[in-house]
C-alpha positions in Angstrom: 0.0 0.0 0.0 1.3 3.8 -1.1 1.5 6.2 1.7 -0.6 8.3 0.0 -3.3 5.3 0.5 -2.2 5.1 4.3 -2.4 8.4 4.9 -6.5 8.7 3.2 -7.4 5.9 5.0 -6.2 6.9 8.0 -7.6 10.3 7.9 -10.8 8.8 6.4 -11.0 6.8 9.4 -10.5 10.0 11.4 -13.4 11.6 9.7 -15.7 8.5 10.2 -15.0 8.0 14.1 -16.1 11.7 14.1 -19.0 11.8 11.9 -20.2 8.6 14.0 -19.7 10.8 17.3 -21.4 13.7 15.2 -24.8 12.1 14.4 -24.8 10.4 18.5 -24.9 13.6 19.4 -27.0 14.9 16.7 -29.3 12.4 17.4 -29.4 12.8 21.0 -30.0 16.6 21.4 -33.0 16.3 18.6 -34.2 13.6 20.5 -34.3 15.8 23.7 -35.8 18.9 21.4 -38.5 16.8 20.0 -39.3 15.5 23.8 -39.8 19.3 24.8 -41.6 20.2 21.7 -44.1 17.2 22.7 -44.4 18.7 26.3 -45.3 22.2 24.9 -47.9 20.8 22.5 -49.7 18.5 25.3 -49.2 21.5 27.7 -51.9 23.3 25.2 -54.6 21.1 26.2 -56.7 21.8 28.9 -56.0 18.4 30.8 -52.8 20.0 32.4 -54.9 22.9 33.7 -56.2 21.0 36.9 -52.6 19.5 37.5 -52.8 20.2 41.3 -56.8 20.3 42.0 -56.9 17.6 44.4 -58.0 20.0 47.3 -60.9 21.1 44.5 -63.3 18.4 43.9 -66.8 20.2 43.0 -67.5 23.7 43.5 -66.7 25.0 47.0 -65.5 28.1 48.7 -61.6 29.4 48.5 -60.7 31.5 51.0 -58.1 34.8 50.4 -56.6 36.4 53.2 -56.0 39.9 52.9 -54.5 42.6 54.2 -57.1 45.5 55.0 -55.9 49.1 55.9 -58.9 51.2 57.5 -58.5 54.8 56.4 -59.7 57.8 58.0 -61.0 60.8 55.8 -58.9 63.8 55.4 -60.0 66.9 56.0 -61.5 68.5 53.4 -60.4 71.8 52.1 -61.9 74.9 50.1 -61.2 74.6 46.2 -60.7 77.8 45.9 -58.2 78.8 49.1 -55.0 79.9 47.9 -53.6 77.1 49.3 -55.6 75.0 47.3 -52.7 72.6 45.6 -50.9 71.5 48.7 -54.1 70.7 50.2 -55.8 68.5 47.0 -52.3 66.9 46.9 -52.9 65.5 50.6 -56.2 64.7 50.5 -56.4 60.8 49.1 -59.3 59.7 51.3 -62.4 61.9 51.3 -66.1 61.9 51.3 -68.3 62.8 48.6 -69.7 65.6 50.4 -66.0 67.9 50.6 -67.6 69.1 47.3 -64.2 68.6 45.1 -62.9 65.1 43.8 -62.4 64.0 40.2 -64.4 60.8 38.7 -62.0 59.4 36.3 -59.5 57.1 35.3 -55.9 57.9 35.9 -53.3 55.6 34.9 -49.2 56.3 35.7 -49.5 56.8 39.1 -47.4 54.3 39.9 -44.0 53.0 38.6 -43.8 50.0 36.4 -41.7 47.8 38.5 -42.1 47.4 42.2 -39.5 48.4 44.6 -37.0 46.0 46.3 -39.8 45.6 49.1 -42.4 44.5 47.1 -44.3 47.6 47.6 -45.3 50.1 44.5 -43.6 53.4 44.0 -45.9 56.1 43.3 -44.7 58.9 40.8 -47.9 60.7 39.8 -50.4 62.2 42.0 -48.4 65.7 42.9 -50.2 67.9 40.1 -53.1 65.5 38.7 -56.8 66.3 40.1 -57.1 63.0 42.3 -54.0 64.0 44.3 -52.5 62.4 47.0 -51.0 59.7 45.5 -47.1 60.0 45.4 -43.9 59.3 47.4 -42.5 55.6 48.3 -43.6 53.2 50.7 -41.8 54.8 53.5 -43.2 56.8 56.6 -43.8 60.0 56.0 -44.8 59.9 52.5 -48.7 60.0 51.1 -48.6 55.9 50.2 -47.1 54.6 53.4 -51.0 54.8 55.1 -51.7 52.6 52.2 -49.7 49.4 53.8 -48.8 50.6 57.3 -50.0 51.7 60.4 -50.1 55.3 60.2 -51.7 57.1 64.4 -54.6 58.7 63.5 -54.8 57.9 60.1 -54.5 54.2 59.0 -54.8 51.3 61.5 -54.4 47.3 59.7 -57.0 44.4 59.7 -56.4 41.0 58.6 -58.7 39.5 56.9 -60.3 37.2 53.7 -62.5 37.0 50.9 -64.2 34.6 50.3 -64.1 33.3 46.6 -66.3 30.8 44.8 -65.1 28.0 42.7 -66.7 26.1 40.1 -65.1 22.9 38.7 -66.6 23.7 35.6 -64.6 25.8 33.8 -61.8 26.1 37.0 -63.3 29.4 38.0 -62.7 31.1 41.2 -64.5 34.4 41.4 -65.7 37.1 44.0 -68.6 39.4 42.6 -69.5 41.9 45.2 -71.6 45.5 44.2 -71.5 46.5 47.9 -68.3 46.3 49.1 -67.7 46.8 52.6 -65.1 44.7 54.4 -64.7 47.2 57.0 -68.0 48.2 58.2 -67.8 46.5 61.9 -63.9 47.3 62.5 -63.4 50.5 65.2 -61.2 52.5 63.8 -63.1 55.2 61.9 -66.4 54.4 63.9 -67.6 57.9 64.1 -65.9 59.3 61.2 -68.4 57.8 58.8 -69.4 61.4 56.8 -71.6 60.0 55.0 -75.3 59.4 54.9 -75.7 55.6 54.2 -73.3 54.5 57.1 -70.8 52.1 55.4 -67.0 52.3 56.1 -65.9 53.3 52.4 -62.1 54.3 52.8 -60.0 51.7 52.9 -57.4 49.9 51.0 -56.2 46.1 50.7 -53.6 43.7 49.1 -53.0 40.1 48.7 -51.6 37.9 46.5 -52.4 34.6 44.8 -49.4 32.2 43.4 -50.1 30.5 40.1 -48.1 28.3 38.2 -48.8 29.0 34.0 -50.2 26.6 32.1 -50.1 28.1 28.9 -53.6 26.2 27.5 -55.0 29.4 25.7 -57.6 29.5 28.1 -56.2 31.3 31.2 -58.2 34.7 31.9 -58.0 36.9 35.0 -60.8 40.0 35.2 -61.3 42.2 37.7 -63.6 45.3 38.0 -63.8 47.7 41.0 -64.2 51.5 41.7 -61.0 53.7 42.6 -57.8 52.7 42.5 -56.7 49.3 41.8 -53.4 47.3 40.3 -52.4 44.4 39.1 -49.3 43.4 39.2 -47.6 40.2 37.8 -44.7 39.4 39.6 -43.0 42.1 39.9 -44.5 44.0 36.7 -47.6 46.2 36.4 -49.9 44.8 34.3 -53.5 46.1 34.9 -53.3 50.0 35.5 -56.6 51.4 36.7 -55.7 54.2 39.5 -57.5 57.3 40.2 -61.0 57.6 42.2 -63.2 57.1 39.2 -66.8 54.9 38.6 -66.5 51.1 38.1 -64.6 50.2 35.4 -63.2 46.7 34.2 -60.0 45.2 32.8 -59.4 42.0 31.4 -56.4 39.7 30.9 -55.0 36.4 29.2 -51.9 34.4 29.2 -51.9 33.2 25.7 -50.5 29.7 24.4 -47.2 31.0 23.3 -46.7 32.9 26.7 -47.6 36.0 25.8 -49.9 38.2 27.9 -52.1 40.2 27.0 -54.5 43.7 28.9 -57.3 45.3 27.8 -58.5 48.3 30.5 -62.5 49.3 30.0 -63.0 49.8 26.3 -59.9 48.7 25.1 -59.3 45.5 23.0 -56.7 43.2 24.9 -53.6 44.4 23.6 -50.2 42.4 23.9 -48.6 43.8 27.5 -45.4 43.3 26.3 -44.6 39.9 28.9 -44.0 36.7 28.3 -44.4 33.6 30.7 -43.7 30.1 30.3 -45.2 26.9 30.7 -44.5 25.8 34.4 -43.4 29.1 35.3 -44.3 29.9 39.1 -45.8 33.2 39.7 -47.8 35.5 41.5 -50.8 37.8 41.3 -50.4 40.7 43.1 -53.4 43.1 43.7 -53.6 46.4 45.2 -56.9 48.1 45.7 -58.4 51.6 47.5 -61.2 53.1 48.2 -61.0 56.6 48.7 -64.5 58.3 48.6 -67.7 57.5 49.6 -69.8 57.5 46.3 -69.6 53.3 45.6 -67.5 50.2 46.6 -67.6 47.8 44.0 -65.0 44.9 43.6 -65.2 41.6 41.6 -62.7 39.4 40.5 -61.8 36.2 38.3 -59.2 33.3 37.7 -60.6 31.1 34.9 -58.6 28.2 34.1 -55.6 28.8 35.7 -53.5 26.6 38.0 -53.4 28.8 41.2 -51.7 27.2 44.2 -53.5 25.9 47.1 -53.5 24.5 50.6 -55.8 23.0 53.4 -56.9 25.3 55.6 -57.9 25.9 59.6 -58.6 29.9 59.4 -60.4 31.3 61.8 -64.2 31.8 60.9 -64.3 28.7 58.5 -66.6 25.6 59.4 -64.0 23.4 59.8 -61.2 22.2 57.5 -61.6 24.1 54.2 -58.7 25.6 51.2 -57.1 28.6 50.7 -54.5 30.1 48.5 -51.3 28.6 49.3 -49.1 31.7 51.3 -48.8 32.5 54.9 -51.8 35.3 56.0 -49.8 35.8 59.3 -48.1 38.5 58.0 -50.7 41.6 57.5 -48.4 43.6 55.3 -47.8 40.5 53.2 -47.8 41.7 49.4 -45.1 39.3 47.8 -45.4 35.6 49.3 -41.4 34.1 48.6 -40.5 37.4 46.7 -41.0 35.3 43.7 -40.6 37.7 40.6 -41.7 37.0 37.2 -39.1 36.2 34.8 -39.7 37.9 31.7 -38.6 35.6 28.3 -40.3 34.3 25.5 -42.0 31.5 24.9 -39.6 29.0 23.3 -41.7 26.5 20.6 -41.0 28.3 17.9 -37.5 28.4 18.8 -37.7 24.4 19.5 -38.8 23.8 16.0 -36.1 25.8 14.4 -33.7 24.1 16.4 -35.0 20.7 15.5 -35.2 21.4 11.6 -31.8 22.1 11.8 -30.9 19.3 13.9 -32.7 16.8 11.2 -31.0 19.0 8.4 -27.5 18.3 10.3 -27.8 14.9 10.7 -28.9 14.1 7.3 -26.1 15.7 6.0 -23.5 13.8 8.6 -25.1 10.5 7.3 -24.4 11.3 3.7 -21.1 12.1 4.3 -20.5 8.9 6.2 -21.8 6.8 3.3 -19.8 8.4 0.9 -16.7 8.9 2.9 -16.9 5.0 3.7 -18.2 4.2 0.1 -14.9 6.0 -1.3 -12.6 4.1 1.5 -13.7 0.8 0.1 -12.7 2.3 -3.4 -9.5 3.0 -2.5 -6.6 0.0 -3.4 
């Protein structure tokens, strides 16, 4: 045998050991793409939404606990003293008969993000006709009544609503056009200045952990009067502040991960988040009532996988379920300071990755052949 000959079989038998350890590997990581393509497909169907709904057998009652701040009214003050804009910008919670408040919707009174303590940071609120609303959560400023224990101004309740679910469908809902969690508290008992009686400045926030299921069918709603948000994770998502009338937003985690808002009139609109299948989150919601015209709230998760646990609370007929966080903290507005983590939904990605996987190893096979086909030729 030439050298020449040596030396192609040689390196042809280089190129073949290769090529075999090539298309293993080839082989191996579009046998793992395909098996995650095949979980993102099945996680489409609605099967996977009741994954962990064995404390949800037919329709019972889910309790929330919250976290209820009673609020005393401000003073009211004369629109037109000269003093007029420091005194609107320090009146947040007021009765309908100080004769000056705004009935509209305000949005970008708070910051997009949360801060590093889970609690919002307001930026509007210092020039804007529902006033009031600005500072950080930290004493001294307007919003620090809203979570804390303020003398004379804000004292803290614990509490729970009470939500309905319906196996059909996996809803859990609380519909309430007279909303008054704070009428037999002590607090503001004779500071009630207005004629029907009902305790209508307060605020509240609690949270409720889900884990996405990405079926095309998960849809939050809520509707209320005055100021409420909606945060995911960490991220605002439903913007409705400002004392205003009842007004309604809608939301849904599409199949790809996308989410998408749609405030009152609008048509949902893509929020600019992304969540993935199996992704553990959190709904965080924020809410205040700061005149005494209306207290509405109502609120729905429709198929959605939110977390839950058995429950002993106090006021409950024995055993019953509750979302799954720890209500023995009254400030509690981010159970685990989970935060969402914002990235696409990766399918499309998945089948990219596989065509050019199949492409690959097609191409490593054919050169196997004929590299080994051309060996055998060689004398």
């Amino acid at each position: 045998m030439s050298k020449n000959r040596k030396k192609v079989r040689i390196l042809g038998g280089l190129f073949i050991g290769v090529s075999v350890g090539a298309i293993l590997l080839v082989t191996f990581g579009m046998s793992n793409t395909i098996g995650e393509i095949s979980d993102a497909i099945v996680s489409k169907t609605p099967t996977a939404i009741l994954a962990s709904s064995e404390l949800l057998k037919g329709d019972k009652e889910v309790l929330v606990p919250v976290a209820y701040f009673d609020q005393r009214a401000d003073k009211c003050a004369d629109f037109y003293d000269a003093s007029q804009n420091t005194a609107l910008q320090n009146r947040q919670f007021e009765w309908t008969s100080c004769g000056y408040y705004s009935s509209k919707l305000e949005q970008g009174l708070f910051e997009y993000e949360l801060d590093k303590d889970y609690y919002p940071v307001a930026v509007g609120g210092e020039y804007v006709t529902n006033r009031g609303v600005h500072g950080i959560n930290k004493e001294g400023t307007n919003l620090y009544r809203w979570f804390n224990n303020v003398e004379g101004k804000s004292k803290n309740y614990v509490g729970n609503l009470k939500f309905n679910y319906k196996q059909d469908g996996n809803v859990f809902s609380y519909d309430e056009g007279s909303f008054y969690p704070l009428d037999d508290v002590d607090f503001s008992k004779g500071d009630l200045g207005n004629d029907d009686g009902h305790n209508h400045l307060f605020t509240l926030n609690f949270a409720v952990p889900f884990t996405a299921v990405l079926s095309g069918n998960e849809i939050f709603e809520i509707a209320a009067d005055d100021d409420t948000f909606v945060y995911i994770g960490d991220d605002l998502v439903i913007d409705m502040g400002g004392v205003h009338d009842e007004i309604k937003a809608t939301l849904s985690i599409e199949d790809n991960g996308e989410i998408y808002v749609g405030v009152g009139d609008e048509e949902l609109a893509y929020s600019g988040l992304n969540i993935s299948r199996g992704e553990e989150s959190i709904f965080r919601i924020i809410h205040a009532d700061r005149d005494s015209k209306n207290s509405i709230f109502r609120i729905k998760f429709a198929g959605m996988n939110l977390s839950m646990m058995e429950s002993k609370m106090a006021g409950t007929d024995g055993d019953g379920v509750q979302i799954a966080y720890d209500p023995a903290n009254p400030t509690y507005v981010a159970p685990l300071g989970e935060s969402l983590k914002v990235r696409p939904d990766g399918t499309k990605g998945l089948i990219v990755a596989a065509t050019i996987q199949g492409v690959l190893l097609i191409a490593l096979v054919i050169f196997l052949v004929s590299m080994a086909k051309y060996l055998l030729e060689v004398k």
